[in-house]
C-alpha positions as CSV (number, residue, x, y, z in Angstrom):
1,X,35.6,30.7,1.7
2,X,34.4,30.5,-2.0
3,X,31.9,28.2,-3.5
4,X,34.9,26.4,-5.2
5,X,37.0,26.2,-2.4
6,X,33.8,25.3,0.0
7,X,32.8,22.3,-2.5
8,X,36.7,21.2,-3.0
9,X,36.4,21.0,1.4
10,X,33.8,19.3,0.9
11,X,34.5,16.6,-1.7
12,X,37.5,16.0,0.5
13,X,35.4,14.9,3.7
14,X,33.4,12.5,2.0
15,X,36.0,10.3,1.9
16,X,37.4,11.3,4.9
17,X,37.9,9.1,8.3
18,X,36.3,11.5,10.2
19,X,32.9,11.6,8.6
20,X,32.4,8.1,8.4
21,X,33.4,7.4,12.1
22,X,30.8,10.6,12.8
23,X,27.8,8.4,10.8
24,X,28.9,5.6,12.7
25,X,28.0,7.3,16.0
26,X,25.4,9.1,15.2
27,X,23.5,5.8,13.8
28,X,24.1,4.1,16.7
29,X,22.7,7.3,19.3
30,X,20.0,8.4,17.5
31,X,18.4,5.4,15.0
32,X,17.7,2.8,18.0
33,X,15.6,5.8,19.7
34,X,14.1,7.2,16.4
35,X,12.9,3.5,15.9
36,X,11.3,2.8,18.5
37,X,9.1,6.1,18.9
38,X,8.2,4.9,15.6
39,X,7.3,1.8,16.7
40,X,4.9,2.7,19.4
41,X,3.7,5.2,16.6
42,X,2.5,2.6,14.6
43,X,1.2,0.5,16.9
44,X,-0.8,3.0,18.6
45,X,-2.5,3.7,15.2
46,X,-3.3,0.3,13.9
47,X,-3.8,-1.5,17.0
48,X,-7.7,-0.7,17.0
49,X,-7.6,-3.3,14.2
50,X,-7.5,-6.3,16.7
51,X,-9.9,-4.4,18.9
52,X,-12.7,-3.8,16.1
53,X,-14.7,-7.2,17.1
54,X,-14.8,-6.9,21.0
55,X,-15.5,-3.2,20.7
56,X,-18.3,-3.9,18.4
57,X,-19.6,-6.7,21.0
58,X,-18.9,-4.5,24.2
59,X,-19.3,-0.9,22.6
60,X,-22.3,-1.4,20.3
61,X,-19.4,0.1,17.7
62,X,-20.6,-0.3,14.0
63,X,-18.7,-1.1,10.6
64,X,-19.2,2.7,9.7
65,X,-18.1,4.3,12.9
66,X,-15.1,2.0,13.1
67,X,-14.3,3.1,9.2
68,X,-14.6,6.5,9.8
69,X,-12.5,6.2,12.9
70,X,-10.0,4.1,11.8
71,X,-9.9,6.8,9.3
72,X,-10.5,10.2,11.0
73,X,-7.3,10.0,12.4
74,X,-5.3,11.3,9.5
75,X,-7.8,14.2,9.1
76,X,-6.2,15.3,12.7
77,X,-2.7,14.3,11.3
78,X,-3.1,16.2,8.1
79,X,-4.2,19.6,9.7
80,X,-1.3,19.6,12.6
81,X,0.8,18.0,10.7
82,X,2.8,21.4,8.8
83,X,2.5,23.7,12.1
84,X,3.8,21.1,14.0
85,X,7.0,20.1,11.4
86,X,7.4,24.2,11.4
87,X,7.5,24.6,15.6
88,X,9.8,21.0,15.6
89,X,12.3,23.8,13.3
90,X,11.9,26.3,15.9
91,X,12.4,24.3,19.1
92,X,14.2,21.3,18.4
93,X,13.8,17.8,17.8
94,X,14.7,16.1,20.9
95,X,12.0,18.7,23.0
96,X,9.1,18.3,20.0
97,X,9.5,14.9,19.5
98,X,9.4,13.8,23.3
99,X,6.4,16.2,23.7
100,X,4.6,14.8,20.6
101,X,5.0,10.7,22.1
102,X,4.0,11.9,25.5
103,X,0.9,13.5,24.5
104,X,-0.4,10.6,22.1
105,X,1.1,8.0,24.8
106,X,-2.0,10.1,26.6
107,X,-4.9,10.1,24.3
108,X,-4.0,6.2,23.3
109,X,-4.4,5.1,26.5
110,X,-7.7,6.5,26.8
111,X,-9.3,4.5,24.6
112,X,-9.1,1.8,27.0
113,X,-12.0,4.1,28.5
114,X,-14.3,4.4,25.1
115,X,-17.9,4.2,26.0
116,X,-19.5,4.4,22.8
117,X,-19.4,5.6,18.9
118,X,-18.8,9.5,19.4
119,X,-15.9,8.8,21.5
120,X,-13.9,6.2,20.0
121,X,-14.5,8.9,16.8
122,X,-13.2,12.0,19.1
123,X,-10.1,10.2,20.4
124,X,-8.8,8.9,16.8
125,X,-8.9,12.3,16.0
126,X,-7.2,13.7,18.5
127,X,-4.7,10.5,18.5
128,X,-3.8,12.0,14.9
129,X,-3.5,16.0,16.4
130,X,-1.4,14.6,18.7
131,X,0.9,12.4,17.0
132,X,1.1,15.1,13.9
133,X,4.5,15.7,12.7
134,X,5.9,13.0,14.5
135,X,7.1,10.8,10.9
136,X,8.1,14.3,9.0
137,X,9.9,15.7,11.9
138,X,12.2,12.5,12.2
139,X,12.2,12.7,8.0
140,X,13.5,16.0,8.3
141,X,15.6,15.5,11.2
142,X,17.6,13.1,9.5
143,X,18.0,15.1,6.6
144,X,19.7,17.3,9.1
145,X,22.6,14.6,10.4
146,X,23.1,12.5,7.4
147,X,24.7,12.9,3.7
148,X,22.1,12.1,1.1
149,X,24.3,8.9,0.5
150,X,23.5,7.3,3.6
151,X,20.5,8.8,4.0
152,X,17.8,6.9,2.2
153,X,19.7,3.8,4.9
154,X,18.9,6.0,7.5
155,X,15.2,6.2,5.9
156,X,15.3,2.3,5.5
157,X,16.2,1.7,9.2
158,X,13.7,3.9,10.2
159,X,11.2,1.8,8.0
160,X,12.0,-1.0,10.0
161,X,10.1,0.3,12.8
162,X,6.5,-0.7,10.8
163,X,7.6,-4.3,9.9
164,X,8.9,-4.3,14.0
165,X,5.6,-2.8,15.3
166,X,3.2,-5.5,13.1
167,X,5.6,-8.5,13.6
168,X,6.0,-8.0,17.5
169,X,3.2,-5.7,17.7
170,X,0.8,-7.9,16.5
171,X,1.0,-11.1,18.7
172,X,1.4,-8.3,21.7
173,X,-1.6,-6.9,21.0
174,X,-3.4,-10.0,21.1
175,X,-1.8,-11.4,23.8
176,X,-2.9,-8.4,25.9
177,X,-6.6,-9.1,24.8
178,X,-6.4,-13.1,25.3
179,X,-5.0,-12.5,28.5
180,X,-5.7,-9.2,30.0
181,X,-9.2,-10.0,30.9
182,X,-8.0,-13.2,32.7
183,X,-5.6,-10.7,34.8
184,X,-7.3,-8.0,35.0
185,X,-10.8,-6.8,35.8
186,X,-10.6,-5.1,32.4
187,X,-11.9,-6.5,28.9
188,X,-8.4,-7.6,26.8
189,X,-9.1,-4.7,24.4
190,X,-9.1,-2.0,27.4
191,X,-5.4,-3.7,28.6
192,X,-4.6,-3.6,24.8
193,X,-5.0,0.0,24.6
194,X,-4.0,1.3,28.2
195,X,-0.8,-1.0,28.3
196,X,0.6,0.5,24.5
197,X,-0.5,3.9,25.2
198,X,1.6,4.6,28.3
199,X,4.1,2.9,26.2
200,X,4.6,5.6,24.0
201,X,4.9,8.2,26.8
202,X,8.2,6.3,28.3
203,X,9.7,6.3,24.8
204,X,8.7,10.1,24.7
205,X,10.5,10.4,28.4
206,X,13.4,8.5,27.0
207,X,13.6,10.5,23.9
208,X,14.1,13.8,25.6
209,X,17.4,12.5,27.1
210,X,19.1,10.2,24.0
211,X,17.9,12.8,21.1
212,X,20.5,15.7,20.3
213,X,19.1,18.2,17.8
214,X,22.1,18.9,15.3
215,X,25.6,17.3,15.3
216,X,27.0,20.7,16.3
217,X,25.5,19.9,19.6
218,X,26.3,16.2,19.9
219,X,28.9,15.7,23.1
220,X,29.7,11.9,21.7
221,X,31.7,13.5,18.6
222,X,34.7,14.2,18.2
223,X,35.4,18.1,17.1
224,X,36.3,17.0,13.8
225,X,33.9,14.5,13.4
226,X,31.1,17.7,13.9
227,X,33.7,19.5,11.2
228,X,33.4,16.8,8.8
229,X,29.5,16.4,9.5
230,X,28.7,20.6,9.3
231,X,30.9,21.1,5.8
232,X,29.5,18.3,3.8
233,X,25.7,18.8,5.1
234,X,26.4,22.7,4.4
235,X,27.8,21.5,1.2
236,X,24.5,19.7,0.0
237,X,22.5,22.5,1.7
238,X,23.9,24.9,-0.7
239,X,23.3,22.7,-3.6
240,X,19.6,22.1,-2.8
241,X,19.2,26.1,-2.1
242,X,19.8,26.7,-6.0
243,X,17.9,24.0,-7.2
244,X,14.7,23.5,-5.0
245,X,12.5,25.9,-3.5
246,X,13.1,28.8,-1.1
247,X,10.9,29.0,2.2
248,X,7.8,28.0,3.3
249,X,5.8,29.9,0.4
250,X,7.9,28.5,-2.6
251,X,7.7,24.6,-0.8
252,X,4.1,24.6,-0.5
253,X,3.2,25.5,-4.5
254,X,6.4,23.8,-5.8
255,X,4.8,21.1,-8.2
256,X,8.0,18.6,-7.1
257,X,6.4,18.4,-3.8
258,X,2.8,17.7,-5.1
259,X,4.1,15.1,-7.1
260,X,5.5,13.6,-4.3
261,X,2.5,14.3,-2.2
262,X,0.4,11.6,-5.3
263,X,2.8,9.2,-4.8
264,X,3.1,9.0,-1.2
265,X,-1.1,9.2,-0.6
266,X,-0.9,6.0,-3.1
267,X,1.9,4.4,-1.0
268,X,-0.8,5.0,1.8
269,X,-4.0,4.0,0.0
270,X,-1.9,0.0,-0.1
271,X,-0.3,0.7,3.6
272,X,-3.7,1.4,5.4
273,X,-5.6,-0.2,3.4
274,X,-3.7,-3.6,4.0
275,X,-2.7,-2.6,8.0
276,X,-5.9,-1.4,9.2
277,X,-7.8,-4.7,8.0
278,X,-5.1,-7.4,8.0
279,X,-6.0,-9.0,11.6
280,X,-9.9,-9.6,10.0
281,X,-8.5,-10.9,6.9
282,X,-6.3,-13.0,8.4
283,X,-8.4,-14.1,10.9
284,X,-10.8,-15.0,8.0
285,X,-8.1,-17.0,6.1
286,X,-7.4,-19.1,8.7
287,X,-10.7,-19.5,10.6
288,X,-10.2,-18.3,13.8
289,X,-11.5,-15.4,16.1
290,X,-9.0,-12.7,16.8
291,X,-6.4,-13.1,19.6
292,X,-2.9,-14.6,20.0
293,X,-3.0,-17.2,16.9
294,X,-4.4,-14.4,14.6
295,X,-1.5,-12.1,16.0
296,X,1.3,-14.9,15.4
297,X,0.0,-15.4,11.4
298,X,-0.4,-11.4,11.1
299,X,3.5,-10.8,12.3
300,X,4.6,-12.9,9.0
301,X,3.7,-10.5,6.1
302,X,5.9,-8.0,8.6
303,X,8.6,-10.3,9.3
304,X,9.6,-11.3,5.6
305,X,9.0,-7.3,5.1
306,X,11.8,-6.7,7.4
307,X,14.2,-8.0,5.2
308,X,12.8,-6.6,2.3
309,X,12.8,-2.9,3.3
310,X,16.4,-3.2,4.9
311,X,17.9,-4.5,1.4
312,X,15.7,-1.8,-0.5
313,X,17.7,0.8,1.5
314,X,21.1,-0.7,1.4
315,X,21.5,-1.4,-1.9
316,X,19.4,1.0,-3.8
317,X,21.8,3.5,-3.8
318,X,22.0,5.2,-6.9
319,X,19.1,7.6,-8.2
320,X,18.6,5.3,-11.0
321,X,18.5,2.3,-9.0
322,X,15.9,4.1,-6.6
323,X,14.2,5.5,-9.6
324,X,13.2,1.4,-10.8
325,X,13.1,-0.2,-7.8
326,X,10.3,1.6,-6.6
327,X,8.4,1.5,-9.4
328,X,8.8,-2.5,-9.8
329,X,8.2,-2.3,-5.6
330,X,4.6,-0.9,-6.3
331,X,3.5,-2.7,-9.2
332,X,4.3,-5.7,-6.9
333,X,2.6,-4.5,-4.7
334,X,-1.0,-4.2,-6.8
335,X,-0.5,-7.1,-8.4
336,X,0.1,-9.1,-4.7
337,X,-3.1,-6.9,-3.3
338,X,-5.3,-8.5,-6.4
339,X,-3.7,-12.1,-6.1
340,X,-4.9,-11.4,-2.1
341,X,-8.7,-10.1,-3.1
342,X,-8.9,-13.4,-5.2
343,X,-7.3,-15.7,-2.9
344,X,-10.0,-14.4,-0.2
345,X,-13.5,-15.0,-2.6
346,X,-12.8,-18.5,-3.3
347,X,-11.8,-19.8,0.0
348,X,-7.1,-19.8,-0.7
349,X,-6.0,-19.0,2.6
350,X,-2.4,-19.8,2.3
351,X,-2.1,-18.0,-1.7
352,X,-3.9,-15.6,0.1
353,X,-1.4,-15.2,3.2
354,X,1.7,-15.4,0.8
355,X,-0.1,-12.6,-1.3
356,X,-0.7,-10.4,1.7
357,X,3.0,-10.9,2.8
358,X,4.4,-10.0,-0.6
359,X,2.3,-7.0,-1.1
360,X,3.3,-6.0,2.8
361,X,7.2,-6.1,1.9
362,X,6.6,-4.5,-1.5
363,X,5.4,-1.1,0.1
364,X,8.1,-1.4,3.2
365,X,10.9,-1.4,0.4
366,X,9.1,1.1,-1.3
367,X,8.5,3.6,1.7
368,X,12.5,4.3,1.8
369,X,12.7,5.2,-1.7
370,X,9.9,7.5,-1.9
371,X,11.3,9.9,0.8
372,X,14.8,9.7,-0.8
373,X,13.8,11.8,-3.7
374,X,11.8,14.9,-1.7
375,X,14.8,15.4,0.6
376,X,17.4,15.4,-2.2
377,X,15.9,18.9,-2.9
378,X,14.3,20.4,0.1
379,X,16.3,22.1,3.0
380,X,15.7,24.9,5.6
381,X,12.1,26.2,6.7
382,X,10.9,24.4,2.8
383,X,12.1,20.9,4.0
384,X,9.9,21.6,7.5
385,X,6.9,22.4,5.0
386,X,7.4,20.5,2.1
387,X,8.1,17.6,3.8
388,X,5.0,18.5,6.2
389,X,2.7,18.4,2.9
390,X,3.7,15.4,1.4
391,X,3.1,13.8,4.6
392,X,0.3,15.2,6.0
393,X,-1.7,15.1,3.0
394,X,-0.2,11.7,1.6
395,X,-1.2,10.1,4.8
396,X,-4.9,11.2,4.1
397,X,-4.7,7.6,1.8
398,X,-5.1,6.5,5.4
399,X,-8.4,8.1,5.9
400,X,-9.8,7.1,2.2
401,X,-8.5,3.7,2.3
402,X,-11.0,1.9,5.2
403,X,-13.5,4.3,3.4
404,X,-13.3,3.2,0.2
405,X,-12.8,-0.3,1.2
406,X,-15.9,0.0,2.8
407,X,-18.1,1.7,0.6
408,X,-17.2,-0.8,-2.5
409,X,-17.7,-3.7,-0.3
410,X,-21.4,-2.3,0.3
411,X,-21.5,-1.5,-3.7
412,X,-20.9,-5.0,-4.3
413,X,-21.2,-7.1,-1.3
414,X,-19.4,-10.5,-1.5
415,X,-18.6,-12.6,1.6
416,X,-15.1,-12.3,1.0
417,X,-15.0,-8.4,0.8
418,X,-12.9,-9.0,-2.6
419,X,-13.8,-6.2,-4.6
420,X,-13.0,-3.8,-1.5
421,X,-9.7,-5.1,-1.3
422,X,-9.5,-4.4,-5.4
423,X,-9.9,-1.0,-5.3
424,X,-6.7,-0.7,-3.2
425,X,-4.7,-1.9,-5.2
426,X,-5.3,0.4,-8.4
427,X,-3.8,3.0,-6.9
428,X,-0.2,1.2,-6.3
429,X,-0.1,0.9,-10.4
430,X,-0.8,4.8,-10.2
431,X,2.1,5.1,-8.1
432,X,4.3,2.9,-10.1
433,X,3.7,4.9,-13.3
434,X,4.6,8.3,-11.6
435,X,7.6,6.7,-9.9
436,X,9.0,5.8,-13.4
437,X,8.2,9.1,-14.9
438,X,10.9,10.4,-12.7
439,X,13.7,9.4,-15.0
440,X,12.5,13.1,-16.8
441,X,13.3,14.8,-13.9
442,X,16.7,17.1,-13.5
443,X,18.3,17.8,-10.7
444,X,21.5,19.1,-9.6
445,X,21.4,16.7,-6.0
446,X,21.3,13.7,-8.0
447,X,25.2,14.1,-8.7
448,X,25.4,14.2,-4.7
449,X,23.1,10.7,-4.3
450,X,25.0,8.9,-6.8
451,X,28.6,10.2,-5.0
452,X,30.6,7.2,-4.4
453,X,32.9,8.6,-2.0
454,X,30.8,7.3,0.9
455,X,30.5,3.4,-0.4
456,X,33.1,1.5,1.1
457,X,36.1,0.9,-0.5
458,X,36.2,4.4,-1.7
């Protein structure tokens, strides 16, 4: 077939029955399973945030050594993180995914075990080796069954899986530590971590049996639903083959994908920096000790980011649209991080919880959007290493954020830890700027994100 007649094919399905009813079931199979590894993915790497206290108390585990745990992890991440988005390209995602929640299901739970500094240190390491290329893979694996029109939805519901894991995840955590000790011979933050640990290796069980790699393989579609999936994703494969880079080589020095790597370690810098601290914080703003109260108060930022990051990706569905939106999302997002360090040195609890929920939602909507723009130009073996990059070493805003927080906090030592917080939230204005500055960009997918054939009514 030619390229005209191929694109003319194509044009045709996006409005066609067929597609849409394939979306349809593909959302409902795969998104519901996608979320929820997610879900125990985050949990499993923030949850030693409600544990800091009674580890330091049992453990003998110091401010530092919980920084540079808290943080190690994403040195782990970032070094696995490519090889393991490249083997998830050459096995599968339904077999890589399932083996990657298994294994950190594995080294989560044994940090219910931790005896001391070193080994809290070790494990959050290997918790970040194992759990490497989990967020890419799923990135790129969606990339692989959905048109960039309903992708960045996709992306969005996805997304919901943080505000899920803090708003449920949070008073479950600390309900397993107020109550685990009383029910167990086990301190509440040795439950904690045990219990959500082997969590995560059911989901990766259960995600070996709902997840289908491609929609050529899918037995719930139709044979022309598959048809109308493979032609249109073919389609926008081409289109990204002559205007982004070729293979793993070309992805790696393409200075798109760096870019996008400086945003997204930004996005991270506000996202750990916030997570990894927000049961203390809270804890401090309403003066009591971690456990189930703290947890119930710490759900709300995530709650009311829920909503935020499900509208982001509904309605900001135009390259333009994404293009502003995320920039406005992140300068919210410093400014709410500021109005939170000042709340928190002179004594504002509830500014300071309404602060802290704004700047939560702010970079939820803003996750979405972010990832929109890499995969409107990556495909193949460049999408499994370009996307790899941005995240692996974006997510290393998760190691400098606890350890930057930290180290200005000692610079300047108020009771509050304000100007720790502050530094955080410079880097969201950084992200903003570069956001905007993406209105100079050209590229031949946008014409595909802005298609209207897939809105309704069309």
């Amino acid at each position: 077939m030619s390229d005209s007649a191929h694109n003319a094919s194509a044009q045709s399905l996006l409005a066609s029955p067929h597609l849409a009813s394939g979306i349809r079931k593909a959302t409902f199979r795969l998104m519901p399973m996608l979320i929820i590894l997610y879900f125990v993915a985050f949990l499993d790497r923030t949850n030693v945030g409600f544990a800091e206290a009674a580890m330091e108390a049992d453990r003998g585990l110091s401010a530092g050594a919980y920084a540079l745990g808290a943080g190690i992890f994403f040195i782990g991440y970032a070094l696995f993180e490519i090889p393991s988005n490249l083997l998830l390209n050459k096995f599968g995602a339904r077999f890589w995914l399932a083996r990657i929640a298994i294994t950190w299901g594995i080294v989560a739970a044994a940090f219910a075990f931790v005896n001391g500094e070193t080994m809290f240190i070790i494990l959050r390491f290997l918790l970040g080796v194992t759990e490497a290329g989990l967020f890419p893979g799923v990135i790129m694996f969606l990339s692989q069954w959905f048109p960039n029109k309903r992708r960045v939805q996709m992306f969005a519901l996805f997304y919901l899986a943080q505000p899920f894991s803090q708003m449920l995840g949070a008073p479950l955590s600390g309900g397993l530590i107020s109550f685990g000790e009383q029910l167990t011979p086990w301190a509440g933050w040795q439950v904690m971590f045990f219990v959500e640990g082997m969590l995560a290796v059911v989901a990766g069980i259960a995600a070996f049996y709902f997840l289908v790699d491609s929609p050529q393989k899918a037995k719930f579609l139709t044979d022309d639903e598959k048809h109308a999936l493979k032609v249109v994703m073919e389609h926008e494969d081409g289109v990204k083959e002559t205007d982004g880079p070729r293979g793993i080589g070309a992805a790696m020095v393409n200075w798109k994908v760096w870019y996008f790597t400086i945003i997204y370690f930004c996005l991270q810098i506000a996202v750990y920096g916030t997570t990894f601290y927000l049961p203390q914080q809270v804890s401090g703003l309403i003066g009591q000790d971690v456990g189930w109260q703290v947890g119930l108060v710490s759900a709300i930022p995530w709650a009311v980011g829920l909503f935020a990051c499900y509208y982001a990706g509904k309605h900001a569905d135009t390259v333009k649209r994404r293009r502003e939106w995320g920039a406005w999302f992140f300068v919210i997002t410093g400014v709410a991080i500021l109005v939170s360090a000042w709340a928190g040195a002179n004594g504002q609890g509830l500014i300071g919880l309404i602060a802290i929920t704004i700047a939560v939602s702010a970079f939820l909507a803003a996750g979405p959007i972010t990832w929109s723009f890499p995969t409107s130009f990556l495909t193949g073996a460049a999408a499994a290493a370009g996307i790899g990059l941005i995240n692996s070493l974006g997510n290393l805003g998760g190691f400098v954020a606890p350890i930057m927080r930290t180290a200005f906090n000692e610079a300047v030592p108020t009771e509050s830890g304000a100007w720790g917080v502050v530094s955080l939230g410079v880097f969201a204005f950084l992200a903003a700027a570069m956001m905007w500055a993406t209105r100079f960009f050209s590229a031949k997918a946008d014409a595909l994100l802005d298609e209207k054939a897939l809105t309704p009514g069309h």
